[in-house]
C-alpha positions, -999 to 999 in steps of 0.1 A, spaced: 0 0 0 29 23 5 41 15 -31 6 27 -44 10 61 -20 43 68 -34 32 67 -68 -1 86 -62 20 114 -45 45 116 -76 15 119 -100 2 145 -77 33 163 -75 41 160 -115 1 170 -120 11 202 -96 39 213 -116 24 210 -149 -7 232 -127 19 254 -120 35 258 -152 5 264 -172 -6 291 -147 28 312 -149 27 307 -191 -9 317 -188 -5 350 -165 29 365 -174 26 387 -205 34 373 -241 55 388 -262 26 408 -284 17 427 -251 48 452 -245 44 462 -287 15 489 -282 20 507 -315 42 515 -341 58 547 -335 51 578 -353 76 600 -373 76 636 -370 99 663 -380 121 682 -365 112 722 -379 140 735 -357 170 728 -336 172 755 -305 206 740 -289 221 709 -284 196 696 -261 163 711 -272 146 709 -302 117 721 -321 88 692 -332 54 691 -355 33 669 -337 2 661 -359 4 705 -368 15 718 -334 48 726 -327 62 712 -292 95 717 -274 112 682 -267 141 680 -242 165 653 -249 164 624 -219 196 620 -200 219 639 -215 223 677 -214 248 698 -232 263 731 -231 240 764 -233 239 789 -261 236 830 -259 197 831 -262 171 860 -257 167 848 -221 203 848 -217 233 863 -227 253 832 -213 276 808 -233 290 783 -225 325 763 -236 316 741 -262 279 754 -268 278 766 -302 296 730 -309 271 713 -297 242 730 -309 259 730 -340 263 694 -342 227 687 -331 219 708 -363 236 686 -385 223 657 -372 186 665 -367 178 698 -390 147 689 -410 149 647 -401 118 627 -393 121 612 -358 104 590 -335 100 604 -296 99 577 -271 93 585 -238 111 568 -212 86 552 -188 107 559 -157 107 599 -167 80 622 -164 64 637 -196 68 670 -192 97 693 -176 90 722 -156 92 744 -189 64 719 -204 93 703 -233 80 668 -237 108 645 -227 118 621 -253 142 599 -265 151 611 -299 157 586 -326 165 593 -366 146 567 -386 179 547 -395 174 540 -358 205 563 -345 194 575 -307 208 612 -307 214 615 -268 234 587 -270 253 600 -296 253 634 -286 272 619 -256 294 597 -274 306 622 -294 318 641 -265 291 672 -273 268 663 -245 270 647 -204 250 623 -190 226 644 -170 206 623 -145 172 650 -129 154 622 -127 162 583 -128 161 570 -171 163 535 -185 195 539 -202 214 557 -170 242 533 -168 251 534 -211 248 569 -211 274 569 -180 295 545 -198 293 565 -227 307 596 -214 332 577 -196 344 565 -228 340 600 -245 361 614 -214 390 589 -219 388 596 -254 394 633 -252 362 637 -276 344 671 -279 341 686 -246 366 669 -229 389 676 -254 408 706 -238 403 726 -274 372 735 -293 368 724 -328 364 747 -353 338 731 -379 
């Protein structure tokens, strides 16, 4: 009778896990749940600095901040300040974003808005090229953390590497472009 126990408490077991099993394949999200929709493309009308840009969304024009990075500012009408390696790196966003179709992503860790109501987006070119990580690797922007981002530690890294690199700001000399 024992023998007959044993196996009836194996199937049960085996029966349990399968239970189990089913369950956690049945609960946890598939792989079609994280995709909500395709992203849009919208394009850029104007580049303020190196961190800021202008965007037609669907006819209206927003301000988008770049996420996690921040570069140097520019002389502007609220401000006669410049600073070392500004016009470099408002340049460079120019060149890389002036009249391009992009997708904004928002980071689901950030807010949507700053307190000077820019949306906060990631900022990709439709080759899929993220421009605050390049921005950053190319040694025209810093890994600027307000709030915690998803990509915190490879922006870090990436300055790191722009740093030991002697790239763009941490160069010691501007370059003349």
């Amino acid at each position: 009778m024992t023998r007959v126990k044993l196996k009836l408490n194996k199937i049960f077991l085996l029966l349990l896990v399968a239970l189990i099993a089913v369950l956690i394949g049945y609960f946890l999200p598939h792989r079609s749940s994280f995709i909500k929709e395709v992203p849009a493309l919208y394009r850029v009308v104007k580049v303020i600095d190196g961190d800021t840009i202008k965007v037609d969304i669907e006819g209206k024009i927003e301000n988008v901040r770049l996420i996690g990075m921040d570069t140097p500012e520019i002389a502007n009408p609220y401000s006669s300040r410049e600073d070392y390696f500004g016009p470099e790196a408002a340049q460079y966003a120019k060149q890389l974003l002036e009249k391009q179709s992009v997708y904004l992503i928002p980071d689901p860790m950030q807010s949507n808005r700053d307190k000077y109501n820019r949306l906060l987006r990631y900022v990709f070119l439709e080759d899929g090229t993220l421009i605050n990580a390049k921005l950053i690797k190319e040694g025209f922007a810093f890994n600027y953390i307000y709030e915690p981002f998803q990509f915190m530690k490879q922006f870090d890294y990436l300055e790191k590497q722009a740093k030991e690199n002697r790239l763009g700001l941490w160069s010691g000399e501007k370059n003349q472009e």
